[in-house]
C-alpha positions as CSV (number, residue, x, y, z in Angstrom):
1,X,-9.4,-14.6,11.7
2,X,-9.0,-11.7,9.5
3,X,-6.8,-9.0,10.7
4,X,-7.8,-5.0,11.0
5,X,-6.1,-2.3,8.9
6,X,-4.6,-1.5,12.3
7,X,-2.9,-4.9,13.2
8,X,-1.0,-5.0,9.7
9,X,0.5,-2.2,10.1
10,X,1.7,-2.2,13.5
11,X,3.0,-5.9,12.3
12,X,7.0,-6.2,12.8
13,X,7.2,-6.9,9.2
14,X,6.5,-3.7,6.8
15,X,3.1,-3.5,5.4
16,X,2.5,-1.5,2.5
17,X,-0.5,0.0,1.5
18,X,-1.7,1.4,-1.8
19,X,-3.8,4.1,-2.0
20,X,-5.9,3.7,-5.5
21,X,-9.1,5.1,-6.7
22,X,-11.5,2.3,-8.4
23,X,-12.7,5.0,-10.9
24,X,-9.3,6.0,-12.1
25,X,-7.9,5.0,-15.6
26,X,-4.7,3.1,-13.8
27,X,-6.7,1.1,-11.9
28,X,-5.9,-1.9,-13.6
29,X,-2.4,-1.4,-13.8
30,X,-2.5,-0.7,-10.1
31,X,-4.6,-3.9,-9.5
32,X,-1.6,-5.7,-11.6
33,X,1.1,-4.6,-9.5
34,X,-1.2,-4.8,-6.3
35,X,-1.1,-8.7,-7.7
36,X,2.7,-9.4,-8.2
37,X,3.8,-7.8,-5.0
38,X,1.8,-9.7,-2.7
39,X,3.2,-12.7,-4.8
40,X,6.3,-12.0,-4.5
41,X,6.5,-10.9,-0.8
42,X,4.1,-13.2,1.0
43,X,5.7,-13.6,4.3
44,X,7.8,-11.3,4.1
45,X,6.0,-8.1,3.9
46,X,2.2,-6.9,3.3
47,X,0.9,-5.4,0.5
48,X,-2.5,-4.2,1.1
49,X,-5.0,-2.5,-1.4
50,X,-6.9,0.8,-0.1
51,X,-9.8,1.5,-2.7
52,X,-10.6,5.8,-1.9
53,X,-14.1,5.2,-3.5
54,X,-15.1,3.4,-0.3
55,X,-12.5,4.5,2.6
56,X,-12.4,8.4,2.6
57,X,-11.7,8.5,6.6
58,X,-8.6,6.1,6.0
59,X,-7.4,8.1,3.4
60,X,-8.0,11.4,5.1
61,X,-6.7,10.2,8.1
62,X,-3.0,9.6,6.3
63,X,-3.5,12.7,4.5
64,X,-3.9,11.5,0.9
65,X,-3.7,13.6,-1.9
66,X,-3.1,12.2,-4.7
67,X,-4.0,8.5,-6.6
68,X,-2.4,6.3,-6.2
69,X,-0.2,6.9,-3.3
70,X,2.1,4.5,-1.5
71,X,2.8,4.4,2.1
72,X,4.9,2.3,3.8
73,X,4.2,1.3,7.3
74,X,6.6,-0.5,10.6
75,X,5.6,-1.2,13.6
76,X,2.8,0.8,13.1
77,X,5.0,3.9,11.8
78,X,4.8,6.0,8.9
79,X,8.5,5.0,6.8
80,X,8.4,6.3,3.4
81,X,5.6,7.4,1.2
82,X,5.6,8.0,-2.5
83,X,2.5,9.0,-4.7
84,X,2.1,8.7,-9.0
85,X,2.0,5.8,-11.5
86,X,4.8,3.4,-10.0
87,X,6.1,-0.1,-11.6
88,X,6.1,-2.9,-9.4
89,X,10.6,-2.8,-9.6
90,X,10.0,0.9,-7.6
91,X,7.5,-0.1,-5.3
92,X,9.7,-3.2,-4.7
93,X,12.2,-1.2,-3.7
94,X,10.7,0.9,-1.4
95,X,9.7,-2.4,0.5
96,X,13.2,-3.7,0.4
97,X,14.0,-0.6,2.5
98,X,11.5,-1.7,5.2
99,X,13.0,-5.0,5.9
């Protein structure tokens, strides 16, 4: 069964959640690193892809400004956020923080 945007991120492991708009030239680079993070931390931690085009309450609701923005979530808790063109060794980082 496929969980809700809610039960990831009130999971005990972090969860973190990119923020992208599909129309945007980075895009592609954002799908890239989307990619090798979920790799790389399956079972660990979440990574979880947020497309703007198509969610505009989600991204309202956490106060998005900017594309693409990272958010890091514990528990169901707001931990770190960053926004701007980010390589995968930053965001990896940021989700080393949450474990």
């Amino acid at each position: 069964m496929k969980k809700t945007f809610e039960e990831v991120i009130k999971e005990s492991i972090p969860t973190l959640v990119i923020f992208q708009h599909a129309g945007r030239n980075d895009a592609v680079e954002v799908k890239y690193i989307f990619d090798e993070l979920k790799k790389k931390y399956e079972g660990k931690a979440n990574v979880m892809r947020v497309d703007a085009s198509y969610n505009e309450p989600l991204w309202t609701r956490f106060q998005v400004r900017q594309f693409p923005t990272y958010i890091l979530f514990k528990e169901g808790q707001e931990l770190m956020r960053e926004s701007g063109e980010k390589t995968a060794n930053k965001l990896s980082e940021l989700i080393e923080r949450g474990l």
